[in-house]
C-alpha positions as CSV (number, residue, x, y, z in Angstrom):
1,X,95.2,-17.5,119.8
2,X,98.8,-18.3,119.3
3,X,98.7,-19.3,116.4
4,X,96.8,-16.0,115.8
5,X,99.7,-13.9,116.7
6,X,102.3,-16.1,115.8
7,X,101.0,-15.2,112.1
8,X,100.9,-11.2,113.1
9,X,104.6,-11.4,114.2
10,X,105.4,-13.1,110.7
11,X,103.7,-10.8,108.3
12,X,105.7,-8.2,110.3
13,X,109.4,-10.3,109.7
14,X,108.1,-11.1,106.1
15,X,107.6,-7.0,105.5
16,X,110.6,-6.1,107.2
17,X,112.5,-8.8,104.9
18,X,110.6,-7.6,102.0
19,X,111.9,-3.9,102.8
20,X,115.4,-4.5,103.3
21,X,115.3,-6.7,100.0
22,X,114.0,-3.4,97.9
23,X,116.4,-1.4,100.0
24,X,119.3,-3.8,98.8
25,X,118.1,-4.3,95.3
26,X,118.0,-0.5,94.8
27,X,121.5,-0.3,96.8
28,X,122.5,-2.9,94.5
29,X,121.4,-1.0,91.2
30,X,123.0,2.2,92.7
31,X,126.1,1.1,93.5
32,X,126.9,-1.7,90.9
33,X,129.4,-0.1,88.8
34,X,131.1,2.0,91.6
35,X,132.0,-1.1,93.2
36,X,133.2,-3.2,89.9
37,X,135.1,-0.4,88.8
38,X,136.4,1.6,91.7
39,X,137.0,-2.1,93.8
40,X,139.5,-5.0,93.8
41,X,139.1,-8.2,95.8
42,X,142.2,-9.9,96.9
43,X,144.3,-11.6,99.7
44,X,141.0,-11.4,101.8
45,X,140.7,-7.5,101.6
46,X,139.2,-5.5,99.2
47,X,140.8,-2.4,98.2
48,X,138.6,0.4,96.9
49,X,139.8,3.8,95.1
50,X,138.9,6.7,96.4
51,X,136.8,9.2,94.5
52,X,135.4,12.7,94.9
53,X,132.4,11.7,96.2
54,X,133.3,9.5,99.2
55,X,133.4,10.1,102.7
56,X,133.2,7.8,105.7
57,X,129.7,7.5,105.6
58,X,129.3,6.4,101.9
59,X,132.5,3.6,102.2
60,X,130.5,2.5,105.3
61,X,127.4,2.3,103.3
62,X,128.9,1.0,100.5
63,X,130.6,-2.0,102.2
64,X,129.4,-2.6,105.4
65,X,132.2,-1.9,107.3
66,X,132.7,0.4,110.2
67,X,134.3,3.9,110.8
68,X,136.8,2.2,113.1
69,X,137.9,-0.3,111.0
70,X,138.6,1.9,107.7
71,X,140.6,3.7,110.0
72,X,142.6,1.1,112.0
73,X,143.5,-0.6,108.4
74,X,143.9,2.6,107.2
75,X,146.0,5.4,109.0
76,X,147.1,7.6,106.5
77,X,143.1,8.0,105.7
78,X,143.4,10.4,109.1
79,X,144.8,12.8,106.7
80,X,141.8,13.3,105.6
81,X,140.7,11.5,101.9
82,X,142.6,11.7,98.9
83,X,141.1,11.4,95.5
84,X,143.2,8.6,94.0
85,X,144.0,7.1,97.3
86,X,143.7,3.5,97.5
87,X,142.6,1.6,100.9
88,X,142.4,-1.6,102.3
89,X,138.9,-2.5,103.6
90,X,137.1,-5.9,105.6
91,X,136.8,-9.0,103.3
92,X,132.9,-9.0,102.5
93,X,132.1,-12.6,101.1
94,X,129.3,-11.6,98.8
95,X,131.3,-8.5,97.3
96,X,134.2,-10.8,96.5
97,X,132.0,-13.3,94.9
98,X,130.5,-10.6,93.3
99,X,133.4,-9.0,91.7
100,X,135.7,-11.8,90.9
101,X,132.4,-13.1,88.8
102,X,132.7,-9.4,87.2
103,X,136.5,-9.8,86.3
104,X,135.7,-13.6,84.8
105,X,133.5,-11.4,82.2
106,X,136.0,-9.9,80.8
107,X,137.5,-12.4,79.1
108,X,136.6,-16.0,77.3
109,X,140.3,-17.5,77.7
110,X,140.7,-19.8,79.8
111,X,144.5,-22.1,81.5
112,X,144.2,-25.1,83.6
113,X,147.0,-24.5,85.8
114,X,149.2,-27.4,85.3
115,X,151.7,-29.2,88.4
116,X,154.6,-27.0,87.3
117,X,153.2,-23.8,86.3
118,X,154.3,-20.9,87.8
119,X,152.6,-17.2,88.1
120,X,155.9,-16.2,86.2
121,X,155.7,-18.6,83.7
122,X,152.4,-18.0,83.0
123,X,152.4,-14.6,83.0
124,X,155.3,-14.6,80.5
125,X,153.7,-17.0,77.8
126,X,150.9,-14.3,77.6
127,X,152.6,-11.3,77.4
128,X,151.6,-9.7,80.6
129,X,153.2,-9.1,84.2
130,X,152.4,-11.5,86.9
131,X,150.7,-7.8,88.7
132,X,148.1,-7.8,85.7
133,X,147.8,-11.9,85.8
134,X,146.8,-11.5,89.5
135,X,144.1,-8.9,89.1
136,X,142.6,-11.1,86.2
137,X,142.9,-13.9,89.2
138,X,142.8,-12.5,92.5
139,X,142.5,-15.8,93.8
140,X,146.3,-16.5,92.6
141,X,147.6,-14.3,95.5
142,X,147.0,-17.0,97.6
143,X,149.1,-19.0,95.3
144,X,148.8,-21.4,92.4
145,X,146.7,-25.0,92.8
146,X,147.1,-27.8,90.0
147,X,144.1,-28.2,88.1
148,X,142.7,-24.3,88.5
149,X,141.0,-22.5,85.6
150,X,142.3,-18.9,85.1
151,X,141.8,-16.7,82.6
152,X,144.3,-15.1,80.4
153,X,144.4,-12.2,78.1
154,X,143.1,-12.3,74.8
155,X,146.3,-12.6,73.3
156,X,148.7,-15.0,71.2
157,X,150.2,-17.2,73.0
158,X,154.1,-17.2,73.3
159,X,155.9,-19.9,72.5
160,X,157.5,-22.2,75.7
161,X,160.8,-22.8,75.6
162,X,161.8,-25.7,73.6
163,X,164.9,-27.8,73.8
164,X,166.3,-28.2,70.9
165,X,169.7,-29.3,69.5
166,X,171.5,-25.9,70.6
167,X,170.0,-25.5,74.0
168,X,169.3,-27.3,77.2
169,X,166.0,-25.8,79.4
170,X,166.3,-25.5,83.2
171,X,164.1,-24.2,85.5
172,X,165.7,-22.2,88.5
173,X,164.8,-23.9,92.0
174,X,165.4,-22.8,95.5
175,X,169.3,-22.5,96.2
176,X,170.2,-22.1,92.5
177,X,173.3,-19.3,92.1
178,X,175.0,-18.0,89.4
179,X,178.0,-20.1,90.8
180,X,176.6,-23.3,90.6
181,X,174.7,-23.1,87.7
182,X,178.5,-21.9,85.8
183,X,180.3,-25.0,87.7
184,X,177.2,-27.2,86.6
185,X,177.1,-26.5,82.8
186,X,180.7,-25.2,82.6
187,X,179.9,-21.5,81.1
188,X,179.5,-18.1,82.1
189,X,177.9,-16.0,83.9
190,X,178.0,-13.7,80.8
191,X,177.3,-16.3,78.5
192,X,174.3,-17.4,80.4
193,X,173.2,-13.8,80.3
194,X,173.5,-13.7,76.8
195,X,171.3,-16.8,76.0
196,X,168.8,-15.3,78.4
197,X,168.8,-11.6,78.9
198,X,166.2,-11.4,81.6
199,X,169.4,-12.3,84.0
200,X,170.5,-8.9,84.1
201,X,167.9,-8.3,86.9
202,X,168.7,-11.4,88.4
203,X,167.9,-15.0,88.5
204,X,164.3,-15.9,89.7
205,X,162.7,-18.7,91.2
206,X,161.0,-20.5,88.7
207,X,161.8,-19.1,85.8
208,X,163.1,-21.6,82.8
209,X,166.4,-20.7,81.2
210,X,168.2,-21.4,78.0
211,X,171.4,-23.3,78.5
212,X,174.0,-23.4,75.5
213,X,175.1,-27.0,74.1
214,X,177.4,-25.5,71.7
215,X,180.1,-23.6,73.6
216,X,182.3,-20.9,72.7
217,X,186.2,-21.4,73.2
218,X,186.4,-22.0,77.0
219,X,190.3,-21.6,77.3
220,X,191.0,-18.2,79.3
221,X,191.7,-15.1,77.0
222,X,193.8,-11.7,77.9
223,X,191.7,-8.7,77.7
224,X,193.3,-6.2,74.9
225,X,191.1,-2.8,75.9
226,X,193.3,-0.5,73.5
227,X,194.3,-2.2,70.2
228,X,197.6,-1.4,68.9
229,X,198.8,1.3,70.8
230,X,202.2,3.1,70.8
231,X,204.3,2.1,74.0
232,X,206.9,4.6,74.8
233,X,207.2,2.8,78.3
234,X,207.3,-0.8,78.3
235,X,208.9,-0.9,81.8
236,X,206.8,-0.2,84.5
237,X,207.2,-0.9,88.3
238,X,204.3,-1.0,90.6
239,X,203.8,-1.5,94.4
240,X,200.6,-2.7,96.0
241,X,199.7,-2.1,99.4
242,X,196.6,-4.0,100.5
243,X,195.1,-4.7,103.9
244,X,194.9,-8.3,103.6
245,X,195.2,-9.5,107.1
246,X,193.6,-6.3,109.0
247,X,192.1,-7.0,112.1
248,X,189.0,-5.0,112.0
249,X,186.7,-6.2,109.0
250,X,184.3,-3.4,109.2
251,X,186.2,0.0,109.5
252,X,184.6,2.0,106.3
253,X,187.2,3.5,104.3
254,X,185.3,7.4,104.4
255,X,183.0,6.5,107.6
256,X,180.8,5.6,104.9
257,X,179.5,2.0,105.8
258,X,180.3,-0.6,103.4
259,X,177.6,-4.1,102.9
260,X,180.7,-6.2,102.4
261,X,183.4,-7.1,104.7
262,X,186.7,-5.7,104.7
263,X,188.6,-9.0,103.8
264,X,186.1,-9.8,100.9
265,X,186.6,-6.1,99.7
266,X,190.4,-6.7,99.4
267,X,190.5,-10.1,97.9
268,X,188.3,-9.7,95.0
269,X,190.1,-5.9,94.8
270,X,193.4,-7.8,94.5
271,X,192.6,-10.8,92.2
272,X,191.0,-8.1,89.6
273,X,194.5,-6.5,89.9
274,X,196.2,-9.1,89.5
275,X,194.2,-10.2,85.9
276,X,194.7,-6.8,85.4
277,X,198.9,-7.1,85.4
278,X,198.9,-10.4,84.0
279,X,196.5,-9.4,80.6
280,X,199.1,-6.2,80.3
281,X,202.2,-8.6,80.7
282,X,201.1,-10.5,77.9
283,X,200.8,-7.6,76.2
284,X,204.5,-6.9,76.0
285,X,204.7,-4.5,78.9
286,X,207.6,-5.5,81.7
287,X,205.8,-5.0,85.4
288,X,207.7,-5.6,88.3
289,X,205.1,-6.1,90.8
290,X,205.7,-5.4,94.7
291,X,202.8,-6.3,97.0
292,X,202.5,-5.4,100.6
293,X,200.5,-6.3,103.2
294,X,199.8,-3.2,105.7
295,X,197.4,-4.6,108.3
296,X,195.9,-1.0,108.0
297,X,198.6,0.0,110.3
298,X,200.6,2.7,110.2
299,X,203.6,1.1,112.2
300,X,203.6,-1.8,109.4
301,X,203.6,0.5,107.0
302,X,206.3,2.9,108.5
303,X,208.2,-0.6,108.7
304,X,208.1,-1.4,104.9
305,X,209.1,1.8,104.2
306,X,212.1,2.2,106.3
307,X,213.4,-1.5,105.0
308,X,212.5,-0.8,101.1
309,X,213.2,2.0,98.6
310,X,210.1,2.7,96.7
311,X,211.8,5.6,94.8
312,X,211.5,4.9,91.4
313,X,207.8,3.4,91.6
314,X,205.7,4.3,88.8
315,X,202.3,3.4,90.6
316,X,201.2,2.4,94.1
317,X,198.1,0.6,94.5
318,X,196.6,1.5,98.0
319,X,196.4,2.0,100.5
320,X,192.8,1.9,100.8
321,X,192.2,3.9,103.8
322,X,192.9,7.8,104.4
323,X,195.5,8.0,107.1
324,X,197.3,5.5,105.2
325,X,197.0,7.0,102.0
326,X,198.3,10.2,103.3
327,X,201.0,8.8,105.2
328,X,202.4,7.0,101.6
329,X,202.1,10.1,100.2
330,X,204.2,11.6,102.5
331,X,206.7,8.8,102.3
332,X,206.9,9.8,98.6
333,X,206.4,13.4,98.3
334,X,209.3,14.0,96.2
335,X,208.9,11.3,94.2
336,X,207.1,11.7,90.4
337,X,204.8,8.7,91.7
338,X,200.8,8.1,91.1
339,X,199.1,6.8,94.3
340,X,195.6,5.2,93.1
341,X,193.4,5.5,95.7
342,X,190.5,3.1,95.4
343,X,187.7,4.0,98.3
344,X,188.9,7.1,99.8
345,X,187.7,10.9,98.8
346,X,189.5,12.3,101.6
347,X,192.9,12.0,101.3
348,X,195.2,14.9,101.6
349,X,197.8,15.6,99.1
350,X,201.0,17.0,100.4
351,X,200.8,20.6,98.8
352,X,204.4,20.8,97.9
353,X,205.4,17.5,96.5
354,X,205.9,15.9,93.1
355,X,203.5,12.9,94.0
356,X,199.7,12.8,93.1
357,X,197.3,11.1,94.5
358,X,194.9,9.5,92.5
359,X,191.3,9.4,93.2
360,X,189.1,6.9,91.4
361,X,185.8,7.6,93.1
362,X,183.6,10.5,91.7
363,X,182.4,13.1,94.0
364,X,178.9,14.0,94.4
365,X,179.5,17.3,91.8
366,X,180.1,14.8,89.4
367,X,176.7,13.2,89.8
368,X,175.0,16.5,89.8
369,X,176.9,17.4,86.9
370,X,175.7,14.3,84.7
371,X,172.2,15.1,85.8
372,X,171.9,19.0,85.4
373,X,173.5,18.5,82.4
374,X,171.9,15.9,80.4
375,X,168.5,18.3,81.7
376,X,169.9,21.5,80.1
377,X,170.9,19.5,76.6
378,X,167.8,18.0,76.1
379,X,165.2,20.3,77.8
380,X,162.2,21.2,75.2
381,X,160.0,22.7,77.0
382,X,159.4,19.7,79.8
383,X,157.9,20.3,83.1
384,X,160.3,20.2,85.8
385,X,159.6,19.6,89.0
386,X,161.9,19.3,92.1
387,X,161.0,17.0,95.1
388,X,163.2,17.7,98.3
389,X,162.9,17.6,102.3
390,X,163.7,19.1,105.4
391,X,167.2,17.5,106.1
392,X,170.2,18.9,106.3
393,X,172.3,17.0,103.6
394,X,168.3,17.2,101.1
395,X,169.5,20.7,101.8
396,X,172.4,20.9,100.6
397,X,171.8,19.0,98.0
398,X,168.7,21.2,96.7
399,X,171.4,24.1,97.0
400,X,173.8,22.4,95.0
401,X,171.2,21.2,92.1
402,X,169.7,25.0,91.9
403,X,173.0,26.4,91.3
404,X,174.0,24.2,88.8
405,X,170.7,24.8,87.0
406,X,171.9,28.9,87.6
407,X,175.0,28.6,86.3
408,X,173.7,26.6,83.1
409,X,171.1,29.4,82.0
410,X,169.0,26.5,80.0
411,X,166.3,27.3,82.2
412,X,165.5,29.8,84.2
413,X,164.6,28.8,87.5
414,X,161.1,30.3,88.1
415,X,160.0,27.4,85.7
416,X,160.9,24.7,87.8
417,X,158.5,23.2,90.8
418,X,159.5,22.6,94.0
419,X,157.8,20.0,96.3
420,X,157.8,19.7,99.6
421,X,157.0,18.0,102.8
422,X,154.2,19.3,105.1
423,X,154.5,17.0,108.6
424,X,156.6,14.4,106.3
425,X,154.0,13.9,104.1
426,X,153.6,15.4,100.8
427,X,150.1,15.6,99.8
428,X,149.1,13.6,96.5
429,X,147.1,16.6,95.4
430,X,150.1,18.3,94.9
431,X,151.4,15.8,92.1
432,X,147.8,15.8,90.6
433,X,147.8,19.7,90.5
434,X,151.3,19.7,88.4
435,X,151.8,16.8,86.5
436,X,150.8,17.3,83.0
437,X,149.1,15.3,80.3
438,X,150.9,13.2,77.4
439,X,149.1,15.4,75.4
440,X,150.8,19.0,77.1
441,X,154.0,17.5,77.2
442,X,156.8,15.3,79.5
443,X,157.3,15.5,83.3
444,X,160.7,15.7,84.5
445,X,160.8,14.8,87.9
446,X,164.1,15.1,90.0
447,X,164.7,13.7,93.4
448,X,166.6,15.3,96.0
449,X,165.1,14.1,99.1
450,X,166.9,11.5,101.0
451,X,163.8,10.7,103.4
452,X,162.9,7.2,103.2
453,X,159.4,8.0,103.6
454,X,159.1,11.0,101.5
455,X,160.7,8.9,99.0
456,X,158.2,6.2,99.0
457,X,155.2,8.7,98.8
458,X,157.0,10.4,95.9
459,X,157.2,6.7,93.7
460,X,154.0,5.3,95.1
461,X,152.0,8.7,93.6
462,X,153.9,8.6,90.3
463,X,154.0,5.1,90.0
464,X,149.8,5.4,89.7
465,X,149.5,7.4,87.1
466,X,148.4,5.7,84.1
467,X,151.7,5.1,81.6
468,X,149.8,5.6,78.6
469,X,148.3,9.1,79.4
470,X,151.0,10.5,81.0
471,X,154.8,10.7,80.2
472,X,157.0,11.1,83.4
473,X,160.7,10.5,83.9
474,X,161.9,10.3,87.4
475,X,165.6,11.4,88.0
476,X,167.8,11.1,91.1
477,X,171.4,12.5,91.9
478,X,171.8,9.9,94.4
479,X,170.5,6.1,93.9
480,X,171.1,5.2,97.7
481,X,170.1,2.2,99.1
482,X,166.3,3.2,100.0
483,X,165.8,2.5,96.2
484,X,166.2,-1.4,96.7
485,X,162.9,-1.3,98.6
486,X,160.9,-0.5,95.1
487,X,160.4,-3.3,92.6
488,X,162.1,-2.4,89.4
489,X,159.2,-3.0,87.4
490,X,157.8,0.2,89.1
491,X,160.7,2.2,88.9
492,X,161.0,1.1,85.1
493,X,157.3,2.6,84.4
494,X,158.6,6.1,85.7
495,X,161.4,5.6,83.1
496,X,163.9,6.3,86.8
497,X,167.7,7.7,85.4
498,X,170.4,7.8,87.9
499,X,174.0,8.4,87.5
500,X,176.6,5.5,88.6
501,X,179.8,5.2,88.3
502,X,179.5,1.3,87.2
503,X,178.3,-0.2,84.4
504,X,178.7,-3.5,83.2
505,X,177.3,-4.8,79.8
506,X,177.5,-8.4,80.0
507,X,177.2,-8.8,76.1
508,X,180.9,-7.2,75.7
509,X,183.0,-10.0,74.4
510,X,185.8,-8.4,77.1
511,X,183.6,-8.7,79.8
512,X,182.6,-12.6,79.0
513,X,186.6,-12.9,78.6
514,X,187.1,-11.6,81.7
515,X,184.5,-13.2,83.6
516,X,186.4,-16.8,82.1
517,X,189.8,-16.2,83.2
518,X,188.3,-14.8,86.5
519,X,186.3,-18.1,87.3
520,X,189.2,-20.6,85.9
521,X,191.6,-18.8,88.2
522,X,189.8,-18.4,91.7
523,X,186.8,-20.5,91.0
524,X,184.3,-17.8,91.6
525,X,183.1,-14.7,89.3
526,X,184.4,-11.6,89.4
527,X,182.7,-8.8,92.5
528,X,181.8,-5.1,91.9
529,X,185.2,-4.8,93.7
530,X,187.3,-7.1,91.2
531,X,186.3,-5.4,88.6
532,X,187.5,-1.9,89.6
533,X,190.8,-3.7,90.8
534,X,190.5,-5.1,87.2
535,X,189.9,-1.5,85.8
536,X,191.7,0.7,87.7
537,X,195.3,-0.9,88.0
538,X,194.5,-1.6,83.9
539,X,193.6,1.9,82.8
540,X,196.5,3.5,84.8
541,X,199.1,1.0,83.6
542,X,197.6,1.0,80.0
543,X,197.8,5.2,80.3
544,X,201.5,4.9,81.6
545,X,203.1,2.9,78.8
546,X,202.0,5.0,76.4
547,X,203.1,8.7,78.3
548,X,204.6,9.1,81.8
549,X,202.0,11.9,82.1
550,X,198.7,10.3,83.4
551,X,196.9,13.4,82.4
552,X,198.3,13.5,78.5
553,X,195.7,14.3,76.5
554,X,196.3,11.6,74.0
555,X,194.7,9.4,76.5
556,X,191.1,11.3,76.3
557,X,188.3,9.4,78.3
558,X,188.7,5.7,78.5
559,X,186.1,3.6,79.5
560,X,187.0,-0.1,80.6
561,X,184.6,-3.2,81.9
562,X,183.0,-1.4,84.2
563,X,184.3,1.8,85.4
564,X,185.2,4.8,82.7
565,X,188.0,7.5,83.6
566,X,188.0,11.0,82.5
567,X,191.1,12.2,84.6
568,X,191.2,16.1,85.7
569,X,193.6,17.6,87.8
570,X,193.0,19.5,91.2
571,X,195.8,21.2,91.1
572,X,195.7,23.5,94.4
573,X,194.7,19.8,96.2
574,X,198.1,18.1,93.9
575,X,195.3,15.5,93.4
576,X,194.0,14.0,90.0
577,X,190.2,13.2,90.4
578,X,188.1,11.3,87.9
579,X,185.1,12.6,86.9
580,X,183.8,9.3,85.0
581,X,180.4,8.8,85.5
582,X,177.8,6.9,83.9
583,X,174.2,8.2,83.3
584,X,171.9,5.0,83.5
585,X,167.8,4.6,82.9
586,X,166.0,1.3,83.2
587,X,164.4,0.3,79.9
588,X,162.3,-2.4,80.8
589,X,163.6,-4.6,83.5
590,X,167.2,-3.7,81.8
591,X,169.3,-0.9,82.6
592,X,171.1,1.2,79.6
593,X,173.3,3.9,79.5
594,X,171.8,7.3,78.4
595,X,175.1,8.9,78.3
């Protein structure tokens, strides 16, 4: 009798079993593709793309997974679903399996991983990113194991680097610098770059670099920017008044907060400077230097004035900050001196006096300027479309833009698309809905929102679209720091242009000179902020000897190592701003200068 039943209850497990088998199989035919091509398995999730057909019901269905967890790994979904949206969802072992067998398909070539191989590495003897070598190889997010069979594109495979009789090979490890690699194969910085050009983004771990045997001329050369030249003035005298020894190492010069520390800031400042003098020296120019320090103190400074007379300077150097800047300025209001002012955009001029100041840093209309501008030249018909925000300074900066573009007449305003913001959050839809084909045309999108997360929504839609379908330029007026938090790999597929007021082309045989005598003298290579003392103190000095009138219009625009000046003068303000700025777009991982 139990035995009877027993066999009942089995025939009833073995249908059931039989059922959900059919039920799979046919779930299994259904779904198939969707989940190949629509699904990615990797670092224990899968990630799935939504489409116009899926709700909660169907991605529950689909992968087993419940509403709760779609939704706790997913909180933007809450927004409701987004075609084009891609979501994190539960690792399911047989789905994995089944779609990491799917992307072995797609290609016969195989690479045993061997003990030093690295993603990079690999990734650059094929010909593809390390992004694309991981979704051949989900498995490799988890990192490289010796002894692992991958597979690699299809495609001929680029030679390893080789050492040969006019190159050494290291492979950067954990600690390396730019520093110690110069000090440990007595070169360059720019003549490393040179040899490898990827070093313009940076060094990177495990990446294999090509060292020079044969070296170029090591001895230290003075920079000649301007061959020659006609000196009217080959007597100059110069004071410099630095902060060397102030107390508080983190007062900004504008209230604008600055990443290095104030003692750093003035060092590198000064040592650039003083190359600067000592090229120009050599040159045949007489400078009588005078340096100062001023503890950014107005009582040491009152000091140094009432026990010197600074009368017949040419050019003062500094201060750096504005209350100190002003207060030199008053000291020498009758005076036909230049005050170069580094940092500072808000100095006051005294409106009566013979003294300018002299202010290096380009506003913001300058920025807008070399964006708007560049636009309205080469506009042919692109779509335009503005993204901004609710802020207060987005604002302003939106207002600023539009009247530019008014005041241009290029194009008329009612062509242009403004995005924004509903709740912080603008909707992908609305990129999908405006962003054109290849085949219509080019997408010119400009950034005016400072939101951080605006911002991100804004590069992470873009940044989707597929490059070979659609053509999209991304602009900004400001590059502020929330664009360090984007690989530039991504923002080189939106083709992102930005002006700057730096640029440094580490190719130029001045710069590699420069970078010599720099590391010979102080045993270090030259900051950011030696090369504007470098440039600055150069340009003026260089300007000088050949007209007392900074502003003569023999000296045009003159662009240096890093820093270009196109002087203009504010008169009502008895300032002279420069309005040198730099128009930069990242061509692969590499930036160059559009204009």
């Amino acid at each position: 009798m139990g035995i009877i039943v027993y066999m009942k209850n089995l025939k009833i497990i073995l249908l059931i079993t039989a059922l959900f088998c059919g039920f799979y199989t046919s779930w299994a035919q259904k779904n198939y593709n969707t989940v190949l091509n629509d699904s990615i398995a990797t670092d224990g999730f899968l990630y799935h793309t939504l489409t116009n057909i899926d709700n909660y019901n169907s991605l529950t269905d689909l992968y087993g997974v419940s509403k709760r967890d779609i939704i706790r790994l997913n909180p933007l979904i809450r927004r409701g679903f987004e075609i084009g949206l891609l979501i994190k969802l539960p690792s399911n072992e047989n789905l994995v399996k089944l779609i990491n067998n799917y992307q072995a398909t797609k290609t016969d070539n195989r690479y045993i991983v061997k003990h030093q191989d690295t993603k990079f590495g690999i990734s650059k003897q094929y010909g593809i990113s390390t992004i694309d070598l991981e979704k051949m190889n989900p498995k490799l997010r988890m990192g490289l194991k010796e002894g692992d069979t991958i597979f690699v594109p299809a495609l001929v495979k680029k030679n390893q680097l080789v050492e040969d009789e006019h190159f050494y090979i290291h492979q950067v490890v954990k600690g390396d610098t730019f520093y110690n690699l110069i000090k440990k194969y007595n070169l360059t910085k720019a003549e490393l770059v040179l040899a490898n050009p990827s070093l313009s983004d940076g060094l990177k771990l495990d990446s294999f670099l090509k060292i020079p045997k044969v070296k170029t001329d090591a001895s230290p050369r003075s920079i000649t920017v301007i061959d020659n030249v006609n000196r009217k003035n080959k007597n100059l005298d110069v004071l410099i008044l630095l902060p060397f020894k102030a107390y508080n190492d983190s007062i900004p010069f504008d209230n604008v907060n600055t990443s290095s520390k104030l003692r750093n800031i003035v060092a590198d400042f000064y040592f650039g400077a003083e190359i600067a003098l000592d090229s120009l020296s050599k040159q045949g120019i007489k400078i009588k230097a005078e340096v100062y320090d001023t503890d950014n103190n107005i009582d040491t400074i009152n000091k140094i004035f009432k026990t010197h007379d600074f009368s017949q300077k040419d050019l003062v150097v500094g201060p750096l900050f504005t209350k100190n800047i002003e207060l030199v300025n008053q000291k020498l209001a009758n005076n036909s001196t230049y005050i170069l002012s580094p940092f500072s955009i808000l100095a006051k001029a005294s409106p009566n006096g013979t003294t300018k100041i002299v202010q290096e840093t380009p506003l913001q209309n300058e920025m807008i300027d070399k964006v708007v501008n560049y636009i309205t030249s080469h506009y042919t018909n692109e779509k335009l479309i503005i993204v901004t925000d609710s802020l207060s300074n987005s604002k302003l900066l939106y207002t600023k833009v539009l009247n530019k573009f008014a005041t241009n007449k290029a194009i008329h305003l009612s062509s242009i698309i403004v995005l924004k913001p509903v709740n912080n959050f603008i909707q992908r839809s609305y990129f999908q809905q405006h962003i054109q084909s290849a085949s219509r045309g080019k997408n010119w999108v400009i950034n005016l929102s400072l939101n951080g997360v605006v911002l991100a929504d804004m590069i992470n839609t873009l940044g989707v679209f597929p490059k070979d379908s659609y053509d999209i330029s991304l602009f900004t007026i400001t590059k502020s720091e929330l664009f360090s938090n984007f690989d530039n790999y991504f923002l080189a597929r939106l083709n992102f242009c930005f002006p700057s007021e730096t640029y440094i082309d580490y190719q130029v045989e001045e710069v590699n000179a420069f970078e010599k005598k720099y590391f010979v003298r102080y045993n270090n290579l030259p900051s950011e902020n030696a090369y504007k003392g470098f440039d600055m103190v150069y340009d003026a000095l260089e300007r000088l000897s050949i007209s007392a009138n900074l502003l003569d219009k023999t000296h045009g625009i003159t662009r240096r190592l890093a820093y270009q000046f196109d002087y203009s003068e504010n008169a009502g303000a008895n300032k002279i701003l420069n309005r040198g700025v730099f128009l930069l777009q990242y061509n692969g991982l590499t930036l160059k200068i559009v204009e």
